[in-house]
C-alpha distance (Angstrom), angle and dihedral (degrees) to the residues before:
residue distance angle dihedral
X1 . . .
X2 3.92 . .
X3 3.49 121.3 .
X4 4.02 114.5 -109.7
X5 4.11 107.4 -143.7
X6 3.81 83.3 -165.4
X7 4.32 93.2 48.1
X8 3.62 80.9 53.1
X9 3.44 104.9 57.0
X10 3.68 90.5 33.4
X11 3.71 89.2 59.4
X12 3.76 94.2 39.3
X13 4.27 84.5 53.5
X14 3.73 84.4 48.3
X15 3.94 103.0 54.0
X16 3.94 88.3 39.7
X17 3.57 87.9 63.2
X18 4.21 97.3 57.0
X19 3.18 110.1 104.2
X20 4.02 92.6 -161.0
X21 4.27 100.9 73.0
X22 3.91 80.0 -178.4
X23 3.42 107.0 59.5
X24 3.80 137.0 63.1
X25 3.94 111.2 -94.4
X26 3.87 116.1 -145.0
X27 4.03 104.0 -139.8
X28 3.55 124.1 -154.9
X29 3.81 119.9 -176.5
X30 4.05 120.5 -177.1
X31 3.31 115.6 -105.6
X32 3.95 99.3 2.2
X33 3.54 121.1 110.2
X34 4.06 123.9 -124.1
X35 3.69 96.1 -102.7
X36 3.53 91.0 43.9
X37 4.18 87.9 56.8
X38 3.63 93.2 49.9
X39 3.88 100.6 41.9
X40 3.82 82.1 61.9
X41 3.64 97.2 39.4
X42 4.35 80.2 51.8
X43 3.43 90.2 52.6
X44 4.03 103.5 46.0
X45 3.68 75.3 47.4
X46 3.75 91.1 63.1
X47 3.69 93.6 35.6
X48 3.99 80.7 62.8
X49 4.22 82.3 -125.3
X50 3.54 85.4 121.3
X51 3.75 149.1 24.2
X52 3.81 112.9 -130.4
X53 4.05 132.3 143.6
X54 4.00 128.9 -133.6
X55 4.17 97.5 -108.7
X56 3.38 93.6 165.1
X57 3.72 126.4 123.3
X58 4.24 135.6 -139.8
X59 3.99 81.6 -91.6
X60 3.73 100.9 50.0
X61 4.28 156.5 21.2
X62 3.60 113.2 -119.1
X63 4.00 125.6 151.0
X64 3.99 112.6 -172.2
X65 4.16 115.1 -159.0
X66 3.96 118.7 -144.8
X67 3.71 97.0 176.6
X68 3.61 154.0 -10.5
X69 3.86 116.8 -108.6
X70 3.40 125.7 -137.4
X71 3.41 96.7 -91.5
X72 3.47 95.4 48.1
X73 4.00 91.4 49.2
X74 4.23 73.1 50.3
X75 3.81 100.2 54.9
X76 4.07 86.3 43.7
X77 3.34 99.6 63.9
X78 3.91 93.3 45.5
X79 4.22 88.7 56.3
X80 4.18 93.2 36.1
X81 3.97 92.4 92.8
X82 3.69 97.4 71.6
X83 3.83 91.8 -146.7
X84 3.82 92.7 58.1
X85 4.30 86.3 45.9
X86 4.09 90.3 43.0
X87 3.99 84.8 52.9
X88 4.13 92.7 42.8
X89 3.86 89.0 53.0
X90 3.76 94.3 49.4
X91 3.99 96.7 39.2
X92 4.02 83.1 51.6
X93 3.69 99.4 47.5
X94 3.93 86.9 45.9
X95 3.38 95.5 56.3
X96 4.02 95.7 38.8
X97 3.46 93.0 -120.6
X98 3.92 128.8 140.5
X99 3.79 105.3 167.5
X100 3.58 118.0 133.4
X101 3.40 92.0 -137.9
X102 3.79 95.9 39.2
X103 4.13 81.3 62.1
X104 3.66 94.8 44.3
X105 3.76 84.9 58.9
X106 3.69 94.1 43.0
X107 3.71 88.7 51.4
X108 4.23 91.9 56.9
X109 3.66 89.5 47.7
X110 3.71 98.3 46.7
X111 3.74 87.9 37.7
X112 4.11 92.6 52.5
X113 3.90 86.9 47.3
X114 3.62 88.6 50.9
X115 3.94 100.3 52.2
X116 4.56 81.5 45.7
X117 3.60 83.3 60.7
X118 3.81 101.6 46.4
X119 3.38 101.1 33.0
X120 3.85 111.1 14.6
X121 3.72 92.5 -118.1
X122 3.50 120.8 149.1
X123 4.10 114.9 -151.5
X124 3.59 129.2 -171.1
């Protein structure tokens, strides 16, 4: 399976809005399937974005989220502007590259350039 930068961020946006950090969150996301959910919710799990547990059975894939970790609250803020996501996306697809943490980067970069161009501030 391919990894979705928008799935990602839409399940990131999801699990930041539970207002339980302790208990397992059920995501839904239009027009994504299940498996396709927890894959992502696996792999932000890896990532350490996220905490989530393995809940599924012999018969079937699931991947339940409880929280964000830091540095998934961390890569969230850096993709909330949708300008600095829109130009993550693009700079990612240009480049052929996927990686979560190839996009994380992207999204500093981007995200530096951004605040240069609003407020003239140069940042390391």
């Amino acid at each position: 399976m391919k990894l979705d930068k928008e799935l990602v961020r839409d399940v990131l946006l999801a699990v930041e809005a539970h207002d339980e950090p302790d208990r397992w969150l059920a995501i839904k996301i239009p027009g994504k399937s299940d498996i396709e959910v927890s894959y992502h919710i696996m792999l932000l799990a890896e990532a350490g974005m996220l905490k989530a547990d393995d809940v599924g059975s012999h018969d079937g894939f699931e991947w339940v989220p409880t929280r964000l970790t830091y540095k998934g609250h961390e890569f969230l803020e850096t993709v909330r502007d949708p300008e600095i996501w829109r130009r993550t996306k693009e700079g990612a697809e240009k480049a052929g590259i996927a990686g979560l943490g190839m996009l994380v980067e992207l999204g500093k970069a981007y995200g530096k350039q951004l605040l240069k161009e609003r407020l003239g501030i140069d940042l390391p």
